[in-house]
LOSEVO-403430 format. One line per 3 residues: their letters; for each residue x, y, z of C-alpha. Coordinates in Angstrom, 3 decimals. Layout:
residues N
A> X:Y:Z | ... $
END
This chain:
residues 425
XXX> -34.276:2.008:11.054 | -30.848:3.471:11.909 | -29.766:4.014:15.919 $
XXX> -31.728:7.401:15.726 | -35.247:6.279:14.695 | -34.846:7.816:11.387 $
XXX> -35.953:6.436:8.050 | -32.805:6.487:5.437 | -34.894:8.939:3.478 $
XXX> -35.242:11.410:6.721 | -31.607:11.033:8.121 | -29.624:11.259:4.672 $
XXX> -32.177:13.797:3.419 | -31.604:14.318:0.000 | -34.016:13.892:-2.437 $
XXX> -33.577:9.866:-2.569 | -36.394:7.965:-3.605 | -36.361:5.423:-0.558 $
XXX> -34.151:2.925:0.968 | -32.745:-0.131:-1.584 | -29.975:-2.341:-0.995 $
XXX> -27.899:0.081:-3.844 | -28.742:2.901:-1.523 | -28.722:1.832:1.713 $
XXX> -26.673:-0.925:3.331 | -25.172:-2.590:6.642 | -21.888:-4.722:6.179 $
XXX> -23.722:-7.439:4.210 | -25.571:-4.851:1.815 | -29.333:-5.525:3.688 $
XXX> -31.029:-2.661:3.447 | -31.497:-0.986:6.828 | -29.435:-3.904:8.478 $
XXX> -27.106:-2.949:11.681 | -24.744:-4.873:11.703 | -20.858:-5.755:13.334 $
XXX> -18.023:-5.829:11.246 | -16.365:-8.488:10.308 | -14.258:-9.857:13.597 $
XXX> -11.003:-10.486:11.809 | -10.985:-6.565:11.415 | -10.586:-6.344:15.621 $
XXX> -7.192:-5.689:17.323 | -3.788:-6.621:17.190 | -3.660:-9.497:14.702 $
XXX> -7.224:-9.094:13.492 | -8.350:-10.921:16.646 | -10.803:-9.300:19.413 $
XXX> -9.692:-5.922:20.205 | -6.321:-5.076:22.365 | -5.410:-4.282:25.100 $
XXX> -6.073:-0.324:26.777 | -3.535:1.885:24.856 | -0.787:2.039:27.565 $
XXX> 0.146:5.436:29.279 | 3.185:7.444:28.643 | 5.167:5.006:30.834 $
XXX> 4.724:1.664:28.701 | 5.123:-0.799:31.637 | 2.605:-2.971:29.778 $
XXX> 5.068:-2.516:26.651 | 8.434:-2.587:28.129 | 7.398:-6.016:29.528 $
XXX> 7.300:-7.448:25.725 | 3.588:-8.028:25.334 | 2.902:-6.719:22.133 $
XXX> -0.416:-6.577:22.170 | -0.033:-3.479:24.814 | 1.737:-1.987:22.645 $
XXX> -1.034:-1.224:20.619 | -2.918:1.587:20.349 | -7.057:1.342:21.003 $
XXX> -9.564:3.495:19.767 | -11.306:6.039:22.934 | -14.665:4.719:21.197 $
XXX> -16.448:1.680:19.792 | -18.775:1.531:17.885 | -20.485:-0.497:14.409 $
XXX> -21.810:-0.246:11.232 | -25.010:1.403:11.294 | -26.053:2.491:7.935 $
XXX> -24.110:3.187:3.936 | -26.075:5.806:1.772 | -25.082:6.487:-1.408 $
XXX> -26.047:9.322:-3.825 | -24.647:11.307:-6.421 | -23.314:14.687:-5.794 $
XXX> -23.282:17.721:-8.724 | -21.525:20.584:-8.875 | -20.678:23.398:-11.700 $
XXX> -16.942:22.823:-12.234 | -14.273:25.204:-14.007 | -15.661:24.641:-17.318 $
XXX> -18.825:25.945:-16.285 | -20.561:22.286:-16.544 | -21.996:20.211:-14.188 $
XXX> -19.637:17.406:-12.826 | -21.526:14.511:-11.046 | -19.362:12.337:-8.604 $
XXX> -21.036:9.751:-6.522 | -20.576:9.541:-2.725 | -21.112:7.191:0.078 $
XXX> -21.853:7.979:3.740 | -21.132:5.327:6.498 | -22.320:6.240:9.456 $
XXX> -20.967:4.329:13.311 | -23.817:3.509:15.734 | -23.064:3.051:19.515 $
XXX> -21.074:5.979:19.471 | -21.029:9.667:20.901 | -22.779:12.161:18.575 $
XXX> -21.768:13.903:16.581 | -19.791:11.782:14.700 | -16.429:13.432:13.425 $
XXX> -15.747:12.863:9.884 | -12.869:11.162:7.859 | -13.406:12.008:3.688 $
XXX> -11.463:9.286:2.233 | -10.258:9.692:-1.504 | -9.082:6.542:-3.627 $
XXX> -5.739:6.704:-6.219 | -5.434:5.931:-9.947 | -6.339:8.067:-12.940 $
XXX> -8.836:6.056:-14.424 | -10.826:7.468:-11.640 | -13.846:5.200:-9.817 $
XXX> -18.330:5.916:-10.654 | -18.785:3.195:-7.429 | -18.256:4.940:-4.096 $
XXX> -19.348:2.158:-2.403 | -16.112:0.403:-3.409 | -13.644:3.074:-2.281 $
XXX> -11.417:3.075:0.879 | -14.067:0.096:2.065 | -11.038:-1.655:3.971 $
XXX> -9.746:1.798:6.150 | -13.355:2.616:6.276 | -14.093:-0.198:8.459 $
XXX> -11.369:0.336:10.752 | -12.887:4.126:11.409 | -16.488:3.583:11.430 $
XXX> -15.625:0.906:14.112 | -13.707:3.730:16.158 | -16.674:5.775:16.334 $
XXX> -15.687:8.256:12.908 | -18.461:8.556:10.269 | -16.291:8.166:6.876 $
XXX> -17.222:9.750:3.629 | -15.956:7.803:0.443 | -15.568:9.899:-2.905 $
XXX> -15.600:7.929:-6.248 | -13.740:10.712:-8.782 | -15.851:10.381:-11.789 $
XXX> -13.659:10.221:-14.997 | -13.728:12.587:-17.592 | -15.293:12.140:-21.572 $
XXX> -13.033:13.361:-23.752 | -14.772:16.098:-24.506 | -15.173:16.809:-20.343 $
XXX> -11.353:16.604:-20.504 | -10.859:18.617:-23.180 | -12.890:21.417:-22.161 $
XXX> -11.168:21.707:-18.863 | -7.835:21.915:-21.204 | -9.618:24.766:-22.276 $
XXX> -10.834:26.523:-18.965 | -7.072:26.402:-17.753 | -5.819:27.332:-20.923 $
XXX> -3.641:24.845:-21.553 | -4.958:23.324:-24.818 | -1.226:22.871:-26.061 $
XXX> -0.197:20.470:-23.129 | -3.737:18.924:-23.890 | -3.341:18.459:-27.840 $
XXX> -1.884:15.068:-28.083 | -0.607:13.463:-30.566 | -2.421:12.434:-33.960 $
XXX> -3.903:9.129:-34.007 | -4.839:7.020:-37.133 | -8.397:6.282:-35.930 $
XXX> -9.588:6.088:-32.290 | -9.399:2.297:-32.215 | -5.040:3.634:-31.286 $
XXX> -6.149:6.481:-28.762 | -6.695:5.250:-25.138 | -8.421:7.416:-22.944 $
XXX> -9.383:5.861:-19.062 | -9.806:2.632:-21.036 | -12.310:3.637:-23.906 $
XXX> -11.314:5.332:-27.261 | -10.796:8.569:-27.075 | -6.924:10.375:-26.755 $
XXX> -3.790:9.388:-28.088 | -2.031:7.155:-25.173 | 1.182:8.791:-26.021 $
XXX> -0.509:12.713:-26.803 | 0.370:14.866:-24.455 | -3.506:15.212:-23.306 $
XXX> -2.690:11.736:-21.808 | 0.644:12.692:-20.063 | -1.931:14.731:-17.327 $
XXX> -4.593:13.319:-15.381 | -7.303:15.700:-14.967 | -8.430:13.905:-11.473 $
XXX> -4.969:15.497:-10.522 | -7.260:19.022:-10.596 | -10.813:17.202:-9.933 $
XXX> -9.929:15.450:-6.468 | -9.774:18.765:-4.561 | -12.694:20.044:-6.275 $
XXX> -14.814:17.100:-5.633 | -13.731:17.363:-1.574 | -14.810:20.845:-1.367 $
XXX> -18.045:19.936:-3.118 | -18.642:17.088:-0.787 | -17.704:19.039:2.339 $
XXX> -20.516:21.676:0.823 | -22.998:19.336:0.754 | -21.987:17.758:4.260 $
XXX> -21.641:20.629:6.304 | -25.143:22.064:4.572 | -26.962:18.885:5.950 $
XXX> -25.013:19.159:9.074 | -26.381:23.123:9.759 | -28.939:23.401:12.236 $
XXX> -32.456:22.234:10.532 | -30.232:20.283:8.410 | -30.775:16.220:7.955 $
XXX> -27.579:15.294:9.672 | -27.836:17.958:12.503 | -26.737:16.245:15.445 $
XXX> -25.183:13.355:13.203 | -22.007:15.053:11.928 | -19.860:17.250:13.548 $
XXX> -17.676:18.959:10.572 | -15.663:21.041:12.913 | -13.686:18.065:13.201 $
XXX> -13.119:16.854:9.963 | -9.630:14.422:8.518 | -9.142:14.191:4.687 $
XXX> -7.247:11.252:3.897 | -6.731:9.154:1.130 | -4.430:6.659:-0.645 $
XXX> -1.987:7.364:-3.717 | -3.077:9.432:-5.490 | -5.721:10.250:-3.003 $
XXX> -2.862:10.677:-0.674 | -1.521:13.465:-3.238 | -5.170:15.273:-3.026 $
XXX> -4.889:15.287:0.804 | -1.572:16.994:0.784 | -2.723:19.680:-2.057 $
XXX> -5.982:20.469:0.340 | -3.146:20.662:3.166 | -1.311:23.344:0.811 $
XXX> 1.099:21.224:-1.249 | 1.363:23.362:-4.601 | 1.080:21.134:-7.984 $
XXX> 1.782:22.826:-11.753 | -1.228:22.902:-14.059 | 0.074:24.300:-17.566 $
XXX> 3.367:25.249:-15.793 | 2.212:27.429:-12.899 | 2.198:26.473:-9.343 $
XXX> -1.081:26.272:-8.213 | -2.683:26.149:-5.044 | -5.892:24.788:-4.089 $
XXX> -5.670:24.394:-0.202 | -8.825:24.091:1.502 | -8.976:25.172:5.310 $
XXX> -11.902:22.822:6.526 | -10.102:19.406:7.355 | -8.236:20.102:10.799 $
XXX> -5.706:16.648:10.076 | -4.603:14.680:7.089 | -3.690:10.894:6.132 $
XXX> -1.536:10.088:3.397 | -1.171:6.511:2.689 | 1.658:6.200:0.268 $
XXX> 1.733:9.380:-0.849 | 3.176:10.871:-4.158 | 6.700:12.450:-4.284 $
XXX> 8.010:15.423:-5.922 | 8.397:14.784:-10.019 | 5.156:12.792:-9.584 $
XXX> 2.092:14.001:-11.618 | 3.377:18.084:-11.773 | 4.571:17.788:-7.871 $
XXX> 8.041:19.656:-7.138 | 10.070:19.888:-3.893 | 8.575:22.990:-3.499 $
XXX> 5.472:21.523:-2.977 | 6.117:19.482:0.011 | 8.867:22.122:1.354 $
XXX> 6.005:24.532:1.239 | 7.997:27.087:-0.581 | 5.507:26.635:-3.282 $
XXX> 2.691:27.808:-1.151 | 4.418:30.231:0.526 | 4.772:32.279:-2.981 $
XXX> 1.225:32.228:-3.821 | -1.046:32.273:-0.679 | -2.072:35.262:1.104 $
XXX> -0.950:33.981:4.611 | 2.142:32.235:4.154 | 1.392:30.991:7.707 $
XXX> -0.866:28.321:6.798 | 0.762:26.229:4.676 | 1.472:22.832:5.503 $
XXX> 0.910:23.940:9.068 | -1.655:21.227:9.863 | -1.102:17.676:11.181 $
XXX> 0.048:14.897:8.560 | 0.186:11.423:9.123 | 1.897:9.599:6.461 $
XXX> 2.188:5.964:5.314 | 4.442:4.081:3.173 | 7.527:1.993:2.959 $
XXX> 10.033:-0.125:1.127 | 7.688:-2.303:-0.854 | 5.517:0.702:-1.907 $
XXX> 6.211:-0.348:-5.642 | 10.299:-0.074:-6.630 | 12.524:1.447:-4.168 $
XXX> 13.100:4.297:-6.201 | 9.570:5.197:-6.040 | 9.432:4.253:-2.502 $
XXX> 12.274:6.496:-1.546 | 10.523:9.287:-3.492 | 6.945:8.714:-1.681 $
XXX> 9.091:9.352:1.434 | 10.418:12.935:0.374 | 6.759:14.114:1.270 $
XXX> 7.729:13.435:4.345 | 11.308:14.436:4.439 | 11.128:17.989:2.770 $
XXX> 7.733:18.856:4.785 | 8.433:21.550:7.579 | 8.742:20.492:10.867 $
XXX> 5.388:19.977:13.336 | 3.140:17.338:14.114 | 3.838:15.335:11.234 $
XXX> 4.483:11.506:11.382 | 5.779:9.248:9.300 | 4.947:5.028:9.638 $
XXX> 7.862:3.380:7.731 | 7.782:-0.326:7.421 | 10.932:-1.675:6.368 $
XXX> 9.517:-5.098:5.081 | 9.366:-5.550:0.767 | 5.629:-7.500:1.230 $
XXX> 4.428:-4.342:2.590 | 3.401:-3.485:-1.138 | 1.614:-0.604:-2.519 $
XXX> -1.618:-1.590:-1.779 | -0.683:-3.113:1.829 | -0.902:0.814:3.033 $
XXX> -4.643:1.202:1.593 | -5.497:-1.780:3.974 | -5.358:-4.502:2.025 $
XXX> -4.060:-7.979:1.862 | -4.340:-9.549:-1.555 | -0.851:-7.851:-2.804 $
XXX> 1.312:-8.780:0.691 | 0.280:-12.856:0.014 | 0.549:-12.512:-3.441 $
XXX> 3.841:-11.171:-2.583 | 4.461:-13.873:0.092 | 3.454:-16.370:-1.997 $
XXX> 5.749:-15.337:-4.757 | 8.536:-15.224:-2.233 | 7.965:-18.068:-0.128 $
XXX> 6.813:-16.025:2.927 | 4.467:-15.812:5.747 | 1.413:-14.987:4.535 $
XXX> 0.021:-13.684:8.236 | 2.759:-11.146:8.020 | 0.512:-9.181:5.650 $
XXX> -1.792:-8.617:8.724 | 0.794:-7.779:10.626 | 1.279:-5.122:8.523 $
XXX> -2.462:-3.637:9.056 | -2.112:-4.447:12.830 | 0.592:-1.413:12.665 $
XXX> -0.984:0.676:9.968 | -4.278:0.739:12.080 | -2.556:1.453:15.514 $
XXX> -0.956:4.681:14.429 | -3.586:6.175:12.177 | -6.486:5.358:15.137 $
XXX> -4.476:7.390:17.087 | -4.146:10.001:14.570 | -7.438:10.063:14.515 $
XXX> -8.369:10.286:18.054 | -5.647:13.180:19.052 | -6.393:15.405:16.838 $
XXX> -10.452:14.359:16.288 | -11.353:13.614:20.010 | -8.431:15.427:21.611 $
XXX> -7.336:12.367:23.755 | -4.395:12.666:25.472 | -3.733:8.781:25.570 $
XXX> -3.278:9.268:21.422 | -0.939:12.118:21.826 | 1.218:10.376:23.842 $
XXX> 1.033:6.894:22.058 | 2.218:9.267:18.795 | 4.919:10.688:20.911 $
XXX> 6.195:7.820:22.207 | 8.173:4.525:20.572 | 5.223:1.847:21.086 $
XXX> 4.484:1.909:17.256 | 7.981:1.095:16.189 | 8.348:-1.809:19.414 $
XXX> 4.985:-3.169:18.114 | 6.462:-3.847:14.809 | 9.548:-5.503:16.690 $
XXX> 11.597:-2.678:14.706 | 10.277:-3.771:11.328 | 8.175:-0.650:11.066 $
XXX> 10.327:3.106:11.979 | 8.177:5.497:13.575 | 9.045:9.004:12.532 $
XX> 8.693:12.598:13.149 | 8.869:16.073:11.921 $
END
């Protein structure tokens, strides 16, 4: 039984067959279990949780305990229940595209939950939801946010080459002739010449929007009134985030135009009232232009000009974010966005490595290890990411006026000792 007396069947209410461990978990994958999670995932340090978020003033700060200046979440809560399913749709090609998704639900907090959709990176694309964004997903569910994880289903070859088709772009999608298929590579099983130009553009590129909106579809239509998650889920206040390439889909449902078969193409999605990018693609990246993240791009094609890019951004990155160069270019998101409410957490630190920003530690020690560093500066590094994305979170999902003035203020950056800018747009 979950907090609300509900069996997993009742409160997910969609056609599942009952509650197995594959369907329905708590942090150690027992079916039905409530449980914590883990303690090293607590406050500053991974140790119990900090500190009250200081005021506006900072005394607590200002008198060098870093620990104050921290920012903690308005709510706390734990796991209650994961419920996975798969989720169709009818895509552009006129087929059905299956994705799977994973709910995780907090317990001990105020309902309705607010929502976080979190989309992973990399084009080989994911079929286990229960894998993605598991590290940030903690950190929310723990601050009270119900957090639904989309695994972006590769494409067949066929698949992919009828959406070549549907957007007309069969020359771009063509490739190269192979020998036999044992040469052609396609998501890591035979199928498309590595080097043919089919390969050159990842479909999930179009698909990661598509499979938001169909997962916000199927959320807010269990959230409506009669609906299984009535009362559970409160998609009025609703954050897409993501990481890499995930971080890319966020800013394309935020506006961010991207060329499909040379034409700037928009699909912005008005639902999500905030957005997370952690380390977000740049402009040359994957058919993005400066004119994406300028919001020129938009601003030619939509029918209110006035929306684009107009929403809160929070974005993550940093030196170590793979080579400078790319680095410097995940920045530019950033950089050529218009001004208001958007944020950008820089950390200044090589070990902070790509895949340091989606919460995780393995890279930064490898890293360290490499390098001869200090392998607890990796969770330093999560200590700071957390801190300014709870607070992200909280302003613009629970309206709390301690977040807004954390993000207005220079705690984040002190926190970090400097090692971490804290910027703004």
């Amino acid at each position: 039984m979950g907090r609300h007396g509900l069996a997993c069947v009742a409160l997910w209410g969609l056609g599942l067959a009952g509650c197995t461990p594959s369907e329905t978990k708590g942090d150690e994958g027992d079916a039905g279990a409530v449980d914590a999670a883990p303690a090293d995932l607590g406050g500053v340090d991974g140790g119990a949780p900090a500190d009250a978020a200081p005021d506006a003033g900072g005394s607590a700060c200002e008198a060098g305990d870093l620990a104050a200046c921290a920012y903690t979440p308005t709510e706390s809560a734990r796991l209650d229940r994961r419920l996975a399913r798969p989720l169709t749709y009818t895509d552009v090609t006129g087929a059905a595209r299956t994705i799977n998704v994973e709910l995780r639900l907090p317990a001990g907090a105020p309902l309705p939950a607010p929502v976080v959709v979190w989309s992973h990176g990399g084009s080989g694309g994911k079929s286990d939801a229960t894998t993605v964004g598991e590290e940030w997903a903690q950190q929310f569910v723990r601050a009270g946010y119900a957090v639904l994880a989309i695994a972006h289903a590769p494409r067949a070859r066929a698949e992919y080459e009828a959406l070549c088709a549907a957007l007309d772009w069969v020359d771009g999608c063509a490739g190269a002739a192979c020998a036999d298929d044992a040469e052609c590579v396609f998501d890591g099983t035979p199928g498309t010449c590595a080097q043919g130009g089919c390969r050159f553009w990842k479909h999930l590129s179009w698909d990661r929007p598509h499979d938001f909106a169909a997962a916000v579809d199927m959320l807010e239509g269990e959230a409506a009134p009669g609906g299984a998650m009535e009362g559970v889920l409160d998609l009025a206040r609703l954050v897409y985030a993501g990481h890499s390439a995930g971080g890319g889909a966020a800013m394309m449902v935020a506006g961010a135009t991207r060329q499909f078969n040379g034409v700037d193409t928009l699909l912005m999605d008005p639902r999500p009232v905030a957005f997370i990018s952690a380390s977000p693609q740049g402009p040359g990246d994957d058919d993005f232009t400066e004119a994406s993240f300028s919001g020129a791009g938009c601003e030619a094609v939509a029918e209110d000009p006035s929306v684009c890019l107009a929403r809160p951004h929070l974005f993550l990155t940093g030196v170590g974010d793979d080579t400078d160069s790319v680095a410097e270019n995940r920045r530019l998101s950033f950089d050529l966005a218009p001004p208001g409410d958007r944020h950008l957490a820089w950390i200044t630190e090589e070990a902070a490595v790509h895949t340091s920003f989606e919460y995780q530690l393995d890279g930064c020690e490898r890293h360290q290890a490499r390098e001869g560093g200090d392998a607890a500066r990796c969770e330093d590094y999560r200590a700071w990411l957390r801190s300014v994305a709870l607070a992200f979170l909280d302003q613009h999902l629970r309206a709390s006026a301690a977040a807004e003035a954390y993000l207005r203020s220079d705690f984040p950056a002190r926190l970090s000792v400097g090692a971490m800018s804290w910027e703004h747009r």
